[in-house]
Structure formats: structure tokens, C-alpha cells
PDB file of N, CA, C and O in Angstrom, chain B, residues numbered from 101:
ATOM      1  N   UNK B 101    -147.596  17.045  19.531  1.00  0.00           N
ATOM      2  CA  UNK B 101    -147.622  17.525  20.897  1.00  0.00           C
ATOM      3  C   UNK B 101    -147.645  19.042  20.892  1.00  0.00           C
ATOM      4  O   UNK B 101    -146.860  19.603  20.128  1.00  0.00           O
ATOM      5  N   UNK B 102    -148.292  19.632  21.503  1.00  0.00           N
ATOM      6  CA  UNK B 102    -148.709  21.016  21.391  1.00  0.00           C
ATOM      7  C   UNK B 102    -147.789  21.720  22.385  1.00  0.00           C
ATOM      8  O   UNK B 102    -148.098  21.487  23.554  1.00  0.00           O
ATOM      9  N   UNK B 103    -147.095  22.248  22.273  1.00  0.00           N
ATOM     10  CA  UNK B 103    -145.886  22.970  23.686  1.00  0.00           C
ATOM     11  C   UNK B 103    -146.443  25.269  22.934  1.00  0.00           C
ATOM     12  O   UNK B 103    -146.808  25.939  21.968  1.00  0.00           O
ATOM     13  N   UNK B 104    -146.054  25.310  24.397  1.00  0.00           N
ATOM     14  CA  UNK B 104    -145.772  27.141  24.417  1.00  0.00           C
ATOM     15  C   UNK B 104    -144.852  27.433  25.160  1.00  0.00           C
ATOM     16  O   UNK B 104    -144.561  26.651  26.065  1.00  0.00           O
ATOM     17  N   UNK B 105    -144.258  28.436  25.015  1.00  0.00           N
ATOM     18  CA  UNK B 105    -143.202  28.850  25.216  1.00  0.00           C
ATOM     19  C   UNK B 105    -143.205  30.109  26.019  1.00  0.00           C
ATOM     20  O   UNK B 105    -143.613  31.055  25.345  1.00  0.00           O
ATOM     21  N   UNK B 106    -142.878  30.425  27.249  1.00  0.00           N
ATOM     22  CA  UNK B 106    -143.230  31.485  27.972  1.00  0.00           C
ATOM     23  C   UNK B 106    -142.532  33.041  26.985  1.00  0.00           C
ATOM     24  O   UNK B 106    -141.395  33.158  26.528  1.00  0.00           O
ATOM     25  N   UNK B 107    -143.505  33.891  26.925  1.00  0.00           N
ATOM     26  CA  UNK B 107    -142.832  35.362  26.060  1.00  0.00           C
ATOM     27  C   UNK B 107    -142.518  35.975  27.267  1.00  0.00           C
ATOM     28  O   UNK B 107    -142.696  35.449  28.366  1.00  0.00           O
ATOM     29  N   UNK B 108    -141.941  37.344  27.030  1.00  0.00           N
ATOM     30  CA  UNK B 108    -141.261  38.368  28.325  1.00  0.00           C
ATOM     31  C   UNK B 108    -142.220  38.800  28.025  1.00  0.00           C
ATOM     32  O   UNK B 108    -142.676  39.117  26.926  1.00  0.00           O
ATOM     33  N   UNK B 109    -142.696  38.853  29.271  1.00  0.00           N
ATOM     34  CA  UNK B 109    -143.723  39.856  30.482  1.00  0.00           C
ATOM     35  C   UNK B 109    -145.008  39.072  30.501  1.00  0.00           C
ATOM     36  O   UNK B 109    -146.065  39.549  30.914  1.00  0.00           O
ATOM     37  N   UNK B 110    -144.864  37.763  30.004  1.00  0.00           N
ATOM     38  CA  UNK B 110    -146.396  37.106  30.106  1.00  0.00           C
ATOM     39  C   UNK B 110    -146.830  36.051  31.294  1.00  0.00           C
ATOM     40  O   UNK B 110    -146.346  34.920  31.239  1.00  0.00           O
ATOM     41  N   UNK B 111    -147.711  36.381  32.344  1.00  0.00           N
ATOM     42  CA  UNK B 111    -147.627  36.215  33.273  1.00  0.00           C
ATOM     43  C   UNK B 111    -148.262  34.658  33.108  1.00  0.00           C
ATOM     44  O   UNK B 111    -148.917  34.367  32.107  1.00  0.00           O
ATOM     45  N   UNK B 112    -148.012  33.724  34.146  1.00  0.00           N
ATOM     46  CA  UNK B 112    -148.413  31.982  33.656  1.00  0.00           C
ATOM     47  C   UNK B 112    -150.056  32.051  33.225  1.00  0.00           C
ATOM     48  O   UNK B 112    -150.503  31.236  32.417  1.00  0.00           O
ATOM     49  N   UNK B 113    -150.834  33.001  33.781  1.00  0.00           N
ATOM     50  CA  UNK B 113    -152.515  32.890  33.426  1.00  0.00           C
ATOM     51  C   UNK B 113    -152.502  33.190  31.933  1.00  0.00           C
ATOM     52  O   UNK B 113    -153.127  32.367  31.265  1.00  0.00           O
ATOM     53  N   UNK B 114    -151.889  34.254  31.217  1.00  0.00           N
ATOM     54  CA  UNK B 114    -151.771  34.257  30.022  1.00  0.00           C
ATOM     55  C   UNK B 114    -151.218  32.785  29.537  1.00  0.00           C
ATOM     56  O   UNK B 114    -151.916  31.971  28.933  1.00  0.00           O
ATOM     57  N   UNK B 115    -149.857  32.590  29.902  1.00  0.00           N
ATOM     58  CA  UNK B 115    -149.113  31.297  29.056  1.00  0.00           C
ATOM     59  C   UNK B 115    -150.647  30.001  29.110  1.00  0.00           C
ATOM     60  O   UNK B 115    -150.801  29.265  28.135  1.00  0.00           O
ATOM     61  N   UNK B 116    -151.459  29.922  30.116  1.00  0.00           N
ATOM     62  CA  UNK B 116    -151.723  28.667  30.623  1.00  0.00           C
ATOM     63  C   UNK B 116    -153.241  28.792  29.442  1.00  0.00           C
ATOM     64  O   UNK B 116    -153.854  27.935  28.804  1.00  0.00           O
ATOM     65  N   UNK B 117    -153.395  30.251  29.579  1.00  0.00           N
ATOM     66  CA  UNK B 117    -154.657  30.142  28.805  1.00  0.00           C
ATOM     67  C   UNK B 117    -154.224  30.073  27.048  1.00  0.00           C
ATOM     68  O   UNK B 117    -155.122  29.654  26.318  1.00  0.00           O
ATOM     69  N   UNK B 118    -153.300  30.348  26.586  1.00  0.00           N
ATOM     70  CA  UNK B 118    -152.646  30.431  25.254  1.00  0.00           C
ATOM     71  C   UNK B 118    -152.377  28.683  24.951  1.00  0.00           C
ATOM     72  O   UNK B 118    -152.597  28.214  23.834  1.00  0.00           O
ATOM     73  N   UNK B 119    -152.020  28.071  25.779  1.00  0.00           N
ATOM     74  CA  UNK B 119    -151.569  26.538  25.656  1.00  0.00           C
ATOM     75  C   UNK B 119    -153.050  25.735  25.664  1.00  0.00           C
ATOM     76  O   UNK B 119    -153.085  24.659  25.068  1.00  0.00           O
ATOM     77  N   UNK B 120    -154.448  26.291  26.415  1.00  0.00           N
ATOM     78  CA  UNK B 120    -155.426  25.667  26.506  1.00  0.00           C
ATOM     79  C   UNK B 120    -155.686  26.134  24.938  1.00  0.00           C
ATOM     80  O   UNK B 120    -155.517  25.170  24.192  1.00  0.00           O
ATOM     81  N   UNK B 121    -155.975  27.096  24.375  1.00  0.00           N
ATOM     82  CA  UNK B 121    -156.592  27.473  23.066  1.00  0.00           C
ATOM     83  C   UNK B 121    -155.731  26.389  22.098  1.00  0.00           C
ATOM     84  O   UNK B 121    -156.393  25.913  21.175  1.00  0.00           O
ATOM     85  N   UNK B 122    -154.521  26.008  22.191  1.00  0.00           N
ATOM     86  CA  UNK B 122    -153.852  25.613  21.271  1.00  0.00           C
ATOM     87  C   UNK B 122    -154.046  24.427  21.460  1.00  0.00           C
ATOM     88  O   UNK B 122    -153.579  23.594  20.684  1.00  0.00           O
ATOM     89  N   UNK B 123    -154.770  24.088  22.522  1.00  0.00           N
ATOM     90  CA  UNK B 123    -154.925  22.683  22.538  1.00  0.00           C
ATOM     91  C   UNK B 123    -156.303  22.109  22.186  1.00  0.00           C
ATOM     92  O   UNK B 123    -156.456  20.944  21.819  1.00  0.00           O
ATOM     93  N   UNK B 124    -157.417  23.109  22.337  1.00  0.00           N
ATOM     94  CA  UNK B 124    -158.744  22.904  21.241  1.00  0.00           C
ATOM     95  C   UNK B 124    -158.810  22.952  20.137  1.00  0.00           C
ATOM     96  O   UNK B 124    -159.680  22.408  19.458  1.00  0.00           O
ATOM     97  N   UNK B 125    -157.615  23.825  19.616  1.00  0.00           N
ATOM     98  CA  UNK B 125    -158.190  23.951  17.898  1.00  0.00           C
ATOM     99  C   UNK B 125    -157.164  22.772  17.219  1.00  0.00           C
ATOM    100  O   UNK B 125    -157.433  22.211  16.156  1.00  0.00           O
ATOM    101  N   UNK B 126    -156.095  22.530  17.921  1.00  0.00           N
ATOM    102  CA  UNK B 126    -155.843  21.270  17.402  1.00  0.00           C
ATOM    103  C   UNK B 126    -156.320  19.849  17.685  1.00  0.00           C
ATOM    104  O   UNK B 126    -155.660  18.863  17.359  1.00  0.00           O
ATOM    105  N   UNK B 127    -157.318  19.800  18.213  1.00  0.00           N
ATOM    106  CA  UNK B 127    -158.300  18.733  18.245  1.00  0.00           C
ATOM    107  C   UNK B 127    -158.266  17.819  19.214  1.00  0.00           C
ATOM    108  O   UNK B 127    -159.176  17.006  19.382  1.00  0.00           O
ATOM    109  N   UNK B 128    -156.923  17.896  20.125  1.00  0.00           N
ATOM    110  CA  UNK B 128    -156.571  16.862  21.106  1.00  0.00           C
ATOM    111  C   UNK B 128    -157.489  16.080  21.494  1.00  0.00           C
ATOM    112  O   UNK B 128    -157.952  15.014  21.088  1.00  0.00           O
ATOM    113  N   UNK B 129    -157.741  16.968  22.591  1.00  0.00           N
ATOM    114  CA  UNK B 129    -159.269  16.184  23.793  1.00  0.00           C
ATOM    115  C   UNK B 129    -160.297  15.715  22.769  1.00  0.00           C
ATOM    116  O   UNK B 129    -160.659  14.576  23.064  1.00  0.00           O
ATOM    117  N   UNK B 130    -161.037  16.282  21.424  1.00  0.00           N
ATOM    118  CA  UNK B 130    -161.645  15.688  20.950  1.00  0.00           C
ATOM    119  C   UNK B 130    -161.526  14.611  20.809  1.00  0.00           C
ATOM    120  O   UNK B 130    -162.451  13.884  21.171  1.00  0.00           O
ATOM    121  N   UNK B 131    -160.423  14.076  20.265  1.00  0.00           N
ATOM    122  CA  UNK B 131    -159.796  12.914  19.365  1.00  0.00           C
ATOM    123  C   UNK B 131    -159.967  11.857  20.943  1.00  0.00           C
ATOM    124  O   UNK B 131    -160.472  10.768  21.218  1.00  0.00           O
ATOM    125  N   UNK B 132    -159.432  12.628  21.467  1.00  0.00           N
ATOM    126  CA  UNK B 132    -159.007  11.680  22.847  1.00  0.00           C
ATOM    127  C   UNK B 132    -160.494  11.146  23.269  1.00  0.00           C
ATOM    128  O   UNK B 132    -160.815   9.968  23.113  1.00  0.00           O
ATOM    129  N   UNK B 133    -161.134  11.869  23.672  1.00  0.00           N
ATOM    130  CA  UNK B 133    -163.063  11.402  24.059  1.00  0.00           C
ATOM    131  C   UNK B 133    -163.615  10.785  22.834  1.00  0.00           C
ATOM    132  O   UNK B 133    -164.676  10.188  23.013  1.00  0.00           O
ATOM    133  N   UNK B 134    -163.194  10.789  21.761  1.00  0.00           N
ATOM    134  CA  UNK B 134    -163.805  10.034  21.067  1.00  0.00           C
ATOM    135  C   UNK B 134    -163.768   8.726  21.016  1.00  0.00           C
ATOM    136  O   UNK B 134    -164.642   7.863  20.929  1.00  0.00           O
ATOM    137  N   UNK B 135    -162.020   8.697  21.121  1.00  0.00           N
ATOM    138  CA  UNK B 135    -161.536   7.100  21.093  1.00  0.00           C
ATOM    139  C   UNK B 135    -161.413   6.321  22.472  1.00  0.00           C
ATOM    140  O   UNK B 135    -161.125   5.124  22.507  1.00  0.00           O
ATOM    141  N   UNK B 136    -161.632   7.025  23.516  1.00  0.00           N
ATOM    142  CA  UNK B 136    -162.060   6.315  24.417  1.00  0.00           C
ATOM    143  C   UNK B 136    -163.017   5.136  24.685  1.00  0.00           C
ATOM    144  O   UNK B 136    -162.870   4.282  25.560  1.00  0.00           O
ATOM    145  N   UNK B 137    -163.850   5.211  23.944  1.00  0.00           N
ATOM    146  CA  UNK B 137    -164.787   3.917  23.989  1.00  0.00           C
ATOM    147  C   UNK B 137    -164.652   3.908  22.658  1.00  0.00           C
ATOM    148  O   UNK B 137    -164.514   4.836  21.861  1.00  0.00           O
ATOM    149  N   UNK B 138    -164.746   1.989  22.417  1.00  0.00           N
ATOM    150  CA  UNK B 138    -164.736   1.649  21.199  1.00  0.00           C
ATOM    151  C   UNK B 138    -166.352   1.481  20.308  1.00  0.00           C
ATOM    152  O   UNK B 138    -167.198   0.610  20.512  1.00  0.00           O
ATOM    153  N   UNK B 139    -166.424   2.787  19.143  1.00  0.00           N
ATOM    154  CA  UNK B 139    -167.666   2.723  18.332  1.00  0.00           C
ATOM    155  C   UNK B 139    -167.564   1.923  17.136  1.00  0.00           C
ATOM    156  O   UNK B 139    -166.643   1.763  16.334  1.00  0.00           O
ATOM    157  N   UNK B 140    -168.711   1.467  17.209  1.00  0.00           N
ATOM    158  CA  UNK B 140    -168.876   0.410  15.546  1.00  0.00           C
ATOM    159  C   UNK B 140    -168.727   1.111  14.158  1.00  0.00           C
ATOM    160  O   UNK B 140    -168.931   2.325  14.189  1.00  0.00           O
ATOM    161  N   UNK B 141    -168.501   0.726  13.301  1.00  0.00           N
ATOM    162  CA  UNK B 141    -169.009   1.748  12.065  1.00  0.00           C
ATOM    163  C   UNK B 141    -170.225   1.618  11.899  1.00  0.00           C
ATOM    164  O   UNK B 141    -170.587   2.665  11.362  1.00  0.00           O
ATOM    165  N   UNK B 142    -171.290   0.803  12.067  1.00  0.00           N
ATOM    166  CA  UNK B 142    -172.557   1.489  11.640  1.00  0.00           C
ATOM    167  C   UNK B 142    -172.931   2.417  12.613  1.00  0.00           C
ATOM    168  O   UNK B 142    -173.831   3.180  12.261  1.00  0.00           O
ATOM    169  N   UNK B 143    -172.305   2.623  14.208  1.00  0.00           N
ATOM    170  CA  UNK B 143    -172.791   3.291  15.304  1.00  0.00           C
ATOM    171  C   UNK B 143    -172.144   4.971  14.755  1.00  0.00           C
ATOM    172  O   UNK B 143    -172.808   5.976  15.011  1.00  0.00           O
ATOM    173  N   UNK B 144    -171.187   5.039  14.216  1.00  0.00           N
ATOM    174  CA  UNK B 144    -170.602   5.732  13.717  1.00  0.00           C
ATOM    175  C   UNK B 144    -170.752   6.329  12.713  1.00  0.00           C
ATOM    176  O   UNK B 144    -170.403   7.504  12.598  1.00  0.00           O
ATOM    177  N   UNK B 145    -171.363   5.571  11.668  1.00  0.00           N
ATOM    178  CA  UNK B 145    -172.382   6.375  10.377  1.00  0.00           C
ATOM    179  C   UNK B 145    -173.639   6.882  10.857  1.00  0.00           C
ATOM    180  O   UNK B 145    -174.281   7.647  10.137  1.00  0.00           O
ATOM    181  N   UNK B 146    -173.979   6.613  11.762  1.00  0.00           N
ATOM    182  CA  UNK B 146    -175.940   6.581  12.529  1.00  0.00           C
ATOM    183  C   UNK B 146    -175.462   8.451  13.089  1.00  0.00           C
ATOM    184  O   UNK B 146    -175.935   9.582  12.985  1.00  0.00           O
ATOM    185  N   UNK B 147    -174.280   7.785  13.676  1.00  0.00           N
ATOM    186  CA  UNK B 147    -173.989   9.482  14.656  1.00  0.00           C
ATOM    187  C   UNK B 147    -173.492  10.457  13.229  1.00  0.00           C
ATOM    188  O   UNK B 147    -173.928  11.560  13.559  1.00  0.00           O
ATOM    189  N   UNK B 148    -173.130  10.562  12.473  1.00  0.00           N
ATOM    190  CA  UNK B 148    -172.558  11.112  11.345  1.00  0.00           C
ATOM    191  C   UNK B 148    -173.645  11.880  10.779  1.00  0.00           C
ATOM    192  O   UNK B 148    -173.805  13.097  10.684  1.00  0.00           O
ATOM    193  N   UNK B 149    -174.541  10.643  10.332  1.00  0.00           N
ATOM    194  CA  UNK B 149    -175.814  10.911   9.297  1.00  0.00           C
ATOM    195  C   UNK B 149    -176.826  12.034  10.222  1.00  0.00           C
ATOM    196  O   UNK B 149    -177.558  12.880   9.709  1.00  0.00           O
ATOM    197  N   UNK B 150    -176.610  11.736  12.049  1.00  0.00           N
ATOM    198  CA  UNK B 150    -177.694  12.646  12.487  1.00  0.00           C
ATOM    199  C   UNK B 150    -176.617  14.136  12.410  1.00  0.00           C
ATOM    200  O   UNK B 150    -177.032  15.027  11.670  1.00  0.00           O
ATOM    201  N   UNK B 151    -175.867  14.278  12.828  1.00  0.00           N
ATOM    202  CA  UNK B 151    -175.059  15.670  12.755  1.00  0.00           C
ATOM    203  C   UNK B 151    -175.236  16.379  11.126  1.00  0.00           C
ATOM    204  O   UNK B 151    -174.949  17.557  10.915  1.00  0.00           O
ATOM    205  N   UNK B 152    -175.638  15.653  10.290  1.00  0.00           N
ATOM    206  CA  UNK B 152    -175.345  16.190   8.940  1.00  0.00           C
ATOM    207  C   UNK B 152    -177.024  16.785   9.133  1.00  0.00           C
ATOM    208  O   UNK B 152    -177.303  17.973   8.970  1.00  0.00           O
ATOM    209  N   UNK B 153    -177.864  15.918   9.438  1.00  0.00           N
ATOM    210  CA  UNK B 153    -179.236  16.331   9.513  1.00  0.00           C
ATOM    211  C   UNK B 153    -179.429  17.182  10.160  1.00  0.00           C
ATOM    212  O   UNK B 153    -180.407  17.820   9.771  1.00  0.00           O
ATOM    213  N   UNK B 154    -178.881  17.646  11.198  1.00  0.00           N
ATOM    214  CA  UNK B 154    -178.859  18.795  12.087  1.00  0.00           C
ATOM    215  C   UNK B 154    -178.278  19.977  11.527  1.00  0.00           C
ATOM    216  O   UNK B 154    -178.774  21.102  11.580  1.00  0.00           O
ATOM    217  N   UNK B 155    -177.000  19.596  10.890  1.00  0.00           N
ATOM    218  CA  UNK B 155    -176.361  20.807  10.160  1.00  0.00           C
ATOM    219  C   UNK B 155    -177.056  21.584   8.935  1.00  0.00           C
ATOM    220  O   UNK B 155    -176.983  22.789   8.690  1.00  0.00           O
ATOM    221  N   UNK B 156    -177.864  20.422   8.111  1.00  0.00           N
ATOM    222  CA  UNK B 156    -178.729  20.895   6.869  1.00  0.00           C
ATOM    223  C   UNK B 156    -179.429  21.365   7.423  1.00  0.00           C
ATOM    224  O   UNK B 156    -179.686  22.315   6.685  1.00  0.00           O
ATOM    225  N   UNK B 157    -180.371  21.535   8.726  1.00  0.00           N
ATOM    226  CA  UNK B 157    -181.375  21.877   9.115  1.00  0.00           C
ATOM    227  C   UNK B 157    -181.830  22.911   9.793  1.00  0.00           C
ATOM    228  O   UNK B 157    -182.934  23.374  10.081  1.00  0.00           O
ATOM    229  N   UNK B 158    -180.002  23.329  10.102  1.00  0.00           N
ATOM    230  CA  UNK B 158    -179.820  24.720  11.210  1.00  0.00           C
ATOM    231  C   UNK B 158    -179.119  25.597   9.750  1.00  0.00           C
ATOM    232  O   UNK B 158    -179.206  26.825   9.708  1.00  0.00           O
ATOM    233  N   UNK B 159    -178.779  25.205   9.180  1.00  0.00           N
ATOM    234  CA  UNK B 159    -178.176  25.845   7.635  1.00  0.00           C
ATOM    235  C   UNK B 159    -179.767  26.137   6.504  1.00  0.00           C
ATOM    236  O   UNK B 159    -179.579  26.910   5.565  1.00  0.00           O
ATOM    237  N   UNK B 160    -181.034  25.596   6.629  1.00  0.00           N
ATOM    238  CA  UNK B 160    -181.988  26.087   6.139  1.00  0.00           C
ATOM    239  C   UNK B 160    -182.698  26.952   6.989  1.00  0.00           C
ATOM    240  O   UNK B 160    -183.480  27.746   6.467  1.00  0.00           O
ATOM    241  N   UNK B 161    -182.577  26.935   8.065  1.00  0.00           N
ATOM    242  CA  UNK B 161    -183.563  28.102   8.916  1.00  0.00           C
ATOM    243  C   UNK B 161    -182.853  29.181   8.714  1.00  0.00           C
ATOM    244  O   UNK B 161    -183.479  30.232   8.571  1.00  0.00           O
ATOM    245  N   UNK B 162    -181.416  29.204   8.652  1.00  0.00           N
ATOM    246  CA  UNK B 162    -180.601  30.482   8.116  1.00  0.00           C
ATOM    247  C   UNK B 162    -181.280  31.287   6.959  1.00  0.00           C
ATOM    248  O   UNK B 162    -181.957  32.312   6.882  1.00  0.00           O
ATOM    249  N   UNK B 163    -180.774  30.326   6.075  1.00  0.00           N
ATOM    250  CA  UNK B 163    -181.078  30.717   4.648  1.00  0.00           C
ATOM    251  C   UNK B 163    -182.804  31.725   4.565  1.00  0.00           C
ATOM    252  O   UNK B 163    -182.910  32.673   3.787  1.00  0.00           O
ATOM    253  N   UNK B 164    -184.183  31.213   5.649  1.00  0.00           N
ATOM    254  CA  UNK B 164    -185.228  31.512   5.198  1.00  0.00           C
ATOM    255  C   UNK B 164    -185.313  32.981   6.210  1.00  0.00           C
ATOM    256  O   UNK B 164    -186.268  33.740   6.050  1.00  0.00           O
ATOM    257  N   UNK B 165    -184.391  33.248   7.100  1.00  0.00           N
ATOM    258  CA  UNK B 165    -184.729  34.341   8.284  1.00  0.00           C
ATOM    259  C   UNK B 165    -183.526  35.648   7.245  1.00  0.00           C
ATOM    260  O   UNK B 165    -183.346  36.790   7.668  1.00  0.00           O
TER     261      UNK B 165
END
């Protein structure tokens, strides 16, 4: 569970935006939208295998510019 803790002199727009950051990089909402609907494992390797293809593919146009 991700909690913050108000500091002296930090007004709630700071606290509120410090508690949102801490709550993306620890993955919450991801995790949460993911498991919301139930995926198959082959639906789940299919989505895997295309992100990797995308990643090799935006990682070679790097490499040639």
C-alpha cells in the first residue's frame, strides 16, 4: 500500500501530486487494469511476443539514425 506523509510547508497539491507519482512507478493501476479482465496464456504470449517486436524494432531504428 503506497501512503505519504504530509512534510511542513507542503501544500495538499504538492502531497496529492507526490502520492500520484508513487503510485505509477509502483505499478498499482497497471497491475490493477490488467487483471481486470481475465487473459488466456496464449492471449498473453500473442500480446508479449507483439511488444517485444515493437521494442526490437523501435531499438533498431535507434541504433541506424
Amino acid at each position: 500500500m503506497t501512503t505519504v506523509v504530509l512534510r511542513s510547508n507542503e501544500s495538499q497539491d504538492q502531497l496529492l501530486k507526490r502520492f500520484r507519482k508513487k503510485v505509477a512507478k509502483s505499478g498499482v493501476l497497471s497491475t490493477v487494469r490488467r487483471k481486470r479482465w481475465f487473459v488466456s496464456k496464449s492471449e498473453l504470449r500473442r500480446i508479449q511476443k507483439k511488444k517485444a517486436v515493437r521494442r526490437f524494432k523501435r531499438h533498431q531504428v535507434t541504433e541506424i539514425e
